[in-house]
C-alpha positions in Angstrom: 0.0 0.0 0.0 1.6 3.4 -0.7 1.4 6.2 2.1 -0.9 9.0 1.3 0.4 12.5 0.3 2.7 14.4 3.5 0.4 17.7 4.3 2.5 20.7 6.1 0.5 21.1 9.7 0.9 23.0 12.7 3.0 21.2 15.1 0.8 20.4 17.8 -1.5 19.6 15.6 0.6 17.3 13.8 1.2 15.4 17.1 -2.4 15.5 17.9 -3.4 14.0 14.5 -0.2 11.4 15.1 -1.0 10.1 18.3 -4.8 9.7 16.9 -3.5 7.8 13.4 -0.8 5.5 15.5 -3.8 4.9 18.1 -6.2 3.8 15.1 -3.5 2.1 13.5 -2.6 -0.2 16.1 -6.0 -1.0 17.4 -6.7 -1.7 13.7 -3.6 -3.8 13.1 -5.1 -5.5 17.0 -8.4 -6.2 15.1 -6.6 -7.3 11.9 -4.7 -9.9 13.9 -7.6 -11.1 15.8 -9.6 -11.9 13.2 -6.8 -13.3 10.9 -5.3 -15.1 13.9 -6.6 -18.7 14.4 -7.6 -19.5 18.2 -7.5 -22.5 19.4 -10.3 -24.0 21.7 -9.7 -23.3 25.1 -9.7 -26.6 26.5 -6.2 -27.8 25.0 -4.9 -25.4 27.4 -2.6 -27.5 29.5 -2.7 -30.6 27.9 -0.1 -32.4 26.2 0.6 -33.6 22.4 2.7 -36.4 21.3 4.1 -36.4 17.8 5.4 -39.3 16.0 7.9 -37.9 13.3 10.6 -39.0 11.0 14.0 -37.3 10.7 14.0 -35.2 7.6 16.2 -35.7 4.4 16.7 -31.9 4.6 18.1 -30.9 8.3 17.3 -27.6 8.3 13.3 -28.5 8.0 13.4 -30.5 11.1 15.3 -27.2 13.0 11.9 -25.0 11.7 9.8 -27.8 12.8 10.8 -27.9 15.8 10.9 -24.2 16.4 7.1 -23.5 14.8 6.1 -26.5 17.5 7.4 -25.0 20.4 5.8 -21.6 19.1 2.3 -23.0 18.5 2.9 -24.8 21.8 3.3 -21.6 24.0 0.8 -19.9 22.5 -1.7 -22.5 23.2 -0.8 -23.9 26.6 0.0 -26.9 24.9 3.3 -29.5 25.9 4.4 -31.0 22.5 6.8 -33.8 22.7 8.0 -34.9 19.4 9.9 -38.4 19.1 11.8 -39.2 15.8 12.7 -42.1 14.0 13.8 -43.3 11.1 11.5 -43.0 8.2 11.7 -47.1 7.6 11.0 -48.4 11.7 8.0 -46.2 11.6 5.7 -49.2 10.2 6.5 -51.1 12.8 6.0 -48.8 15.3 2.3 -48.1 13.9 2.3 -51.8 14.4 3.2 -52.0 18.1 1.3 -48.7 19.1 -1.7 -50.5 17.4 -1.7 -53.8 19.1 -1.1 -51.6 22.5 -3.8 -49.2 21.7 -1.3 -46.7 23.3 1.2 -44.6 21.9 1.5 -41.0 20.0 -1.6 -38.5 19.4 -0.7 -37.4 15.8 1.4 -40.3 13.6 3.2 -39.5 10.0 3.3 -41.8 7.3 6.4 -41.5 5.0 6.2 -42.9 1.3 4.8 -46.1 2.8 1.6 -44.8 3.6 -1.2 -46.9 5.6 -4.4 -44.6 5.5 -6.3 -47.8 4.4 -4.8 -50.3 6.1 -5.0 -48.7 9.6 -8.2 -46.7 8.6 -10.3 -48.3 11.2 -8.2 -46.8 14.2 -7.6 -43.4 12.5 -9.9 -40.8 13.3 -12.1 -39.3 10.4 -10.8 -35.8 9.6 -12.7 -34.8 6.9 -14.0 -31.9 8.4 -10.1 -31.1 9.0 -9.3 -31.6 5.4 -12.7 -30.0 4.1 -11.4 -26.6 5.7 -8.1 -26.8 4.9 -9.2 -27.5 1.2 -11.7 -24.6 1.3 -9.2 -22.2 2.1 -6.5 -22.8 -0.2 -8.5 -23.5 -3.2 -8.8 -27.4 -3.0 -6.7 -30.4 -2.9 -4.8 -31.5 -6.0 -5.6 -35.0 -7.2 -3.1 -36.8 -6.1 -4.3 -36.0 -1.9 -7.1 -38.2 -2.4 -5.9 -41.8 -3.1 -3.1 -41.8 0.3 -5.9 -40.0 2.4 -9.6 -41.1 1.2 -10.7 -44.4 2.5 -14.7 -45.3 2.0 -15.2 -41.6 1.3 -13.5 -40.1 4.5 -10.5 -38.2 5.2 -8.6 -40.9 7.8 -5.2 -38.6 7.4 -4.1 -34.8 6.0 -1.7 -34.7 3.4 1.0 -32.7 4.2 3.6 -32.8 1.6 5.1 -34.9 -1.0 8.3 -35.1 -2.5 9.0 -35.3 -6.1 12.3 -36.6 -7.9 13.6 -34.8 -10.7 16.9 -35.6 -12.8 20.0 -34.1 -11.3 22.6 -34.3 -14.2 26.5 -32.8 -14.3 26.2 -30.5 -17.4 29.7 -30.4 -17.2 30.2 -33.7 -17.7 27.5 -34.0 -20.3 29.0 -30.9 -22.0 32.7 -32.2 -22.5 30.8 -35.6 -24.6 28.5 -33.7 -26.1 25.8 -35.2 -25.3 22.0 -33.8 -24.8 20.6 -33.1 -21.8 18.3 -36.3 -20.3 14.7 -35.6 -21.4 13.9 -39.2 -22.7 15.4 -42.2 -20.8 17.1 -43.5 -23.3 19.5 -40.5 -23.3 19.8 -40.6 -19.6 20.9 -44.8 -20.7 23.3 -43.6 -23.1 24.5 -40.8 -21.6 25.2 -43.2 -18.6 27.1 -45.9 -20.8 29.3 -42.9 -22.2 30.4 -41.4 -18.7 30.8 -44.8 -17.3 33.6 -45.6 -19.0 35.1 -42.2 -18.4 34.7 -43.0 -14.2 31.2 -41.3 -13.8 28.5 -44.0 -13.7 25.4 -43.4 -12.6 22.9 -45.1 -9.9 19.4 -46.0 -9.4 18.7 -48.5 -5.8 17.6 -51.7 -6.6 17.1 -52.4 -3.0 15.4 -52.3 -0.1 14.1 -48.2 0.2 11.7 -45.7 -0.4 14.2 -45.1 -3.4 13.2 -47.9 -5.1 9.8 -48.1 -4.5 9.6 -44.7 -6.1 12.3 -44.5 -9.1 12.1 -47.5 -10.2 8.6 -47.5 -10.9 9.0 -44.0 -12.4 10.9 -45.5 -14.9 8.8 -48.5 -15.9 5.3 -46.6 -15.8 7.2 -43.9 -18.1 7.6 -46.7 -20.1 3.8 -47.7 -20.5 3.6 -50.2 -17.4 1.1 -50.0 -15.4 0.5 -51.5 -11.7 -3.7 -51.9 -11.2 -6.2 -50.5 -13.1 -8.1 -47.4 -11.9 -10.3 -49.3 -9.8 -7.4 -50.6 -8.0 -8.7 -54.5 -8.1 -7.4 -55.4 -11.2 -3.1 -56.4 -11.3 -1.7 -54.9 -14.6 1.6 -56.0 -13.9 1.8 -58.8 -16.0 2.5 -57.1 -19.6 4.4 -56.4 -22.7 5.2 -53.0 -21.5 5.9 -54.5 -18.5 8.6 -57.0 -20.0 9.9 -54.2 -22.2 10.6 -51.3 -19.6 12.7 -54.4 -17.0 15.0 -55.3 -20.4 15.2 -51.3 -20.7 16.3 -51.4 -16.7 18.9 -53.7 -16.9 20.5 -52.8 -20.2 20.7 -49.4 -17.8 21.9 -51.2 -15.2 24.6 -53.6 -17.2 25.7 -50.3 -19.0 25.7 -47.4 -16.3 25.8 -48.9 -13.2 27.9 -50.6 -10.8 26.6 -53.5 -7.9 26.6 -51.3 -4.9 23.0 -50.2 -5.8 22.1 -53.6 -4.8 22.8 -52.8 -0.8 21.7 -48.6 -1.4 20.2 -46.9 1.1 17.7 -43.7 0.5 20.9 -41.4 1.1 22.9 -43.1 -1.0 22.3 -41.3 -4.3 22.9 -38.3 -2.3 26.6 -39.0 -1.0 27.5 -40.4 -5.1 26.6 -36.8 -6.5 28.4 -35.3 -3.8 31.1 -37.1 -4.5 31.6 -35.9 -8.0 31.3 -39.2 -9.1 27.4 -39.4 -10.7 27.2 -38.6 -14.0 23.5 -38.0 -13.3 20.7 -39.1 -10.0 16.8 -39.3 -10.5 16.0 -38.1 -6.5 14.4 -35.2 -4.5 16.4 -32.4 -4.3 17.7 -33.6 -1.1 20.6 -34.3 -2.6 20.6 -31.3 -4.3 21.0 -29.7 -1.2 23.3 -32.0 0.4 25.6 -31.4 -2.4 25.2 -27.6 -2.2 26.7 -27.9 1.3 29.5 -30.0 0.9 30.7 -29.9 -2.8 30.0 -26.7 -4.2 32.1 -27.5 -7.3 29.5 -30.2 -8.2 26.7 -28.4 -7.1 27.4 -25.3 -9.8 27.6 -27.9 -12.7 24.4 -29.8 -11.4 21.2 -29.5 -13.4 17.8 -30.4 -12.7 15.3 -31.2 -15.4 12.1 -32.5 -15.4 10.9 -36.5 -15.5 12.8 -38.2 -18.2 10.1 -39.5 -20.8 9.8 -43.1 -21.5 7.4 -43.5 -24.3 6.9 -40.4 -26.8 4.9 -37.8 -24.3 5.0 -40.1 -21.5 6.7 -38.8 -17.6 5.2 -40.3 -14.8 6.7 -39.2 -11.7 6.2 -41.4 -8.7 6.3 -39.3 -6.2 7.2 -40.3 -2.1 3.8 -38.5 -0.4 3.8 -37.8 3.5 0.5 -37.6 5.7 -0.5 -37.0 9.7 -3.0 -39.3 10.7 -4.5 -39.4 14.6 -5.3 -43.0 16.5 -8.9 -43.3 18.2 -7.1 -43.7 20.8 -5.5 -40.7 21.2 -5.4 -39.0 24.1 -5.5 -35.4 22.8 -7.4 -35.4 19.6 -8.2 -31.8 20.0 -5.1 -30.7 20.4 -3.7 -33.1 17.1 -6.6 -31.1 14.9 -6.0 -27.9 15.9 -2.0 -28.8 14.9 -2.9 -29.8 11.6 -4.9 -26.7 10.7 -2.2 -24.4 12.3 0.6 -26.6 10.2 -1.7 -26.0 7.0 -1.9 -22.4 7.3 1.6 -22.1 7.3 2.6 -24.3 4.1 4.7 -21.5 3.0 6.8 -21.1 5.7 7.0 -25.3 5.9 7.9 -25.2 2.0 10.6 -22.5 3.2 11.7 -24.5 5.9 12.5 -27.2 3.8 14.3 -25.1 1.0 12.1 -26.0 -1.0 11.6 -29.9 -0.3 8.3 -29.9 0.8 5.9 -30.0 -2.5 2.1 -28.8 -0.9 -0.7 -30.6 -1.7 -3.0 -27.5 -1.7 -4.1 -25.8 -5.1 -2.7 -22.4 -4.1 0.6 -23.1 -3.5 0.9 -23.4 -7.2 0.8 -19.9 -8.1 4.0 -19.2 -10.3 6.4 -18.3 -8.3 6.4 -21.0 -5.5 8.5 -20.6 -2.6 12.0 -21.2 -2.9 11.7 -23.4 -5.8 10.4 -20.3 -7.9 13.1 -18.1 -7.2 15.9 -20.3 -7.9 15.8 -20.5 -11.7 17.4 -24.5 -11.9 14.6 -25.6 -9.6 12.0 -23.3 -11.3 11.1 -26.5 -13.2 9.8 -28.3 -10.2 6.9 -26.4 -10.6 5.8 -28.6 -13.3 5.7 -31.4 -11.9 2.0 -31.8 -10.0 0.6 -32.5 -13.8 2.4 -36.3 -13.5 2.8 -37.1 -10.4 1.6 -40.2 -9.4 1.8 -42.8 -6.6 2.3 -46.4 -6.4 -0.9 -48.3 -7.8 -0.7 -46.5 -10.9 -3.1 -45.3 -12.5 -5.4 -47.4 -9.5 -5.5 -45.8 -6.2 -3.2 -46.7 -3.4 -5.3 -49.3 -2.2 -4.5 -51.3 0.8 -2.7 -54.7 -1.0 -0.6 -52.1 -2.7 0.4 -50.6 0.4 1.3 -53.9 1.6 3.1 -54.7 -1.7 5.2 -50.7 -0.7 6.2 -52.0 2.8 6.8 -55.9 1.2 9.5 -54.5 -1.5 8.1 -56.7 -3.9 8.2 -54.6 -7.0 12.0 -53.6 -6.1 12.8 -57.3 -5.9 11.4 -58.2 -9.1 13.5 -55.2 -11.1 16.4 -56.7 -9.2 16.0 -60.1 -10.1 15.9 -58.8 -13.8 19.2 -56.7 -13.0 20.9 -60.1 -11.2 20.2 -61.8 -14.9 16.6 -63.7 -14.3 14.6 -63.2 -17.2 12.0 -60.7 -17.5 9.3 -63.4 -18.3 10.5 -65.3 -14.7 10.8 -62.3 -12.6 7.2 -60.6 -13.5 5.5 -64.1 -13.3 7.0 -64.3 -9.7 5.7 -61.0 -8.9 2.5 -61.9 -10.3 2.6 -64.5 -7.3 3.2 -61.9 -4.8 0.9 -59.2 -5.9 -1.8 -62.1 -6.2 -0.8 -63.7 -2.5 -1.1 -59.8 -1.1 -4.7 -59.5 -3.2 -6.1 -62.2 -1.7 -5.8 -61.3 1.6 -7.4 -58.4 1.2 -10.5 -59.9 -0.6 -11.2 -62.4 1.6 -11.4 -59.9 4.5 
């Protein structure tokens, strides 16, 4: 707002008038704040809220975390303990809390999400999600299928994470080669550097990493998991067959073993390292290589989703959502975080340096935080148009969150890499998907 025009006055006057526009100003900025201000009922006051949290690939997002936490807690009265573990034990320890019908108010779910599977002992916070959708111009379609069970909100979204390419232009330059839109030049560009020292890496283990990329790949390719109603198995198909021959020419030609026994850091410490010729990950490792090899980090690109077939990126993207047991002992408290957490996506995506994708409409308005103002991440803007999550194109059902936690897409793209044939590896994992199905239709 600009100020209005100075006018000459008299000066008692002028302090008269002063001392009447700073009075009128701050009782309006008072009112302004009060009715912009979110208050909290006043029975949280003096009760406590347990958090169950993961430690975050980005540091500096768990140091804002924890500082908005102990904000919102003062404000309110409110104790917040927050216990953090890593990202993989927390299955488990949904496991135990549920058999003890004891543990944490608010729970997170990290890439292996279990909305449907836990559904039953997870509040319904629709009405949480309805308002937080209202007010920042809906939910983008891919909120739905980790957070909608039978037609009710059993968990919030709060962010996802999406992968891009992160490629040495340098490197690329000096072979003059073109920059990795399609996979097959990310392949050849990886067969090139390899013999030069600078392979690249994709995990064929046991991580969110390799639930996430290598499916990427395969569903770029024209794969598909389940069909949209989510009953149906798809995996067993020409495409299929094709994209795991396309994965482990990749492999034989770019790679190098020690992706069998990867972790979800480990694509982070190789382009740090200078050694990568290129990563598909979250800009984690962007980051992590900003900090510690800034050499690298000035020749490192980011580009979109490599396209399999002509047209075709699908990104498979790691989602993250709070969810609140029945049994909770403070599910007031554990709503009232939610909405307070949601009203402050920005400063969360900030937090993050720009990590944290939202899952609100808004937050899409060119430029985002962070990523918008940096013009090599400006391109993750684009990405909410193919993301996607494991089921594709289906919904994450339940059986396909069990197949997430069981590895067993992972283990059939290793097999293929280890040298079993395409044919034998997707008919054993038409086994497994089929054991994990029937489970699930019995009950």
């Amino acid at each position: 707002m600009n100020p209005p025009p100075a006018t000459l006055q008299r000066p008692h006057s002028g302090r008269r008038q002063f001392l009447k526009t700073t009075a009128a100003a701050v009782a309006g900025s008072s009112l302004l704040t009060m009715l912009q201000a979110r208050q909290a009922p006043a029975q949280i006051k003096g009760t406590s809220l347990r958090i169950l949290q993961w430690s975050h690939f980005v540091p500096a997002y768990d140091a804002w975390f924890d500082g908005f936490v102990k904000k919102w807690g003062e404000q309110n009265g409110v104790k917040v303990r927050i216990d953090r573990i890593p990202h993989l034990d927390l299955p488990s320890r949904f496991a135990a809390e549920l058999a003890a019908g004891a543990g944490h108010d608010l729970i997170y779910f990290v890439g292996t999400i279990l909305t449907a599977l836990y559904h039953r002992s997870l509040v319904d916070l629709s009405d949480i999600a309805d308002r937080i959708g209202n007010k920042f111009g809906g939910w983008i379609p891919a909120a739905r299928p980790i957070s909608v069970v039978e037609g009710r909100w059993h968990a919030v979204p709060d962010f996802y994470i999406v992968a891009p390419m992160l490629w040495r232009r340098d490197l690329f330059e000096q072979e003059r080669l073109p920059a990795p839109d399609t996979w097959e030049q990310a392949r050849v560009a990886a067969r090139t550097l390899k013999a030069k020292g600078h392979p690249t890496g994709i995990a064929f283990s046991h991580c969110n990493d390799a639930n996430l990329f290598l499916r990427a790949i395969l569903f770029s390719h024209g794969a598909r998991e389940a069909d949209e109603s989510g009953q149906n198995i798809l995996i067993d198909s020409k495409e299929m067959r094709e994209g795991l021959r396309f994965l482990k020419a990749m492999f034989d030609e770019g790679m190098t073993p020690e992706v069998f026994s990867w972790d979800d850091a480990s694509d982070n410490r190789f382009l740090a390292s200078g050694v990568a010729c290129w990563i598909h990950d979250a800009i984690s490792a962007y980051r992590s290589t900003e900090d510690t090899n800034p050499r690298v980090f000035q020749q490192t690109g980011v580009a979109l989703e490599p396209q399999g077939l002509p047209g075709k990126r699908v990104s498979i993207a790691n989602p993250n959502a709070y969810a609140i047991w029945k049994f909770a002992k403070n599910v007031p408290a554990a709503k009232e975080f939610l909405l307070h957490l949601a009203d402050n996506w920005r400063d969360s995506m900030i937090g993050s340096r720009g990590y944290n994708m939202p899952f609100v409409r808004d937050a899409y308005k060119k430029p985002m935080p962070v990523i918008g103002a940096d013009p090599k991440l400006q391109v993750l803007q684009d990405f909410p148009d193919i993301v996607a999550f494991a089921g594709y194109p289906g919904p994450f059902t339940p059986p396909i969150q069990e197949i997430v936690a069981s590895f067993i897409f992972p283990d059939m793209c290793t097999r293929v890499a280890r040298g079993q044939s395409a044919d034998d590896a997707v008919n054993w994992a038409v086994g497994e998907y089929r054991r994990v199905y029937s489970k699930y239709r019995r009950a």
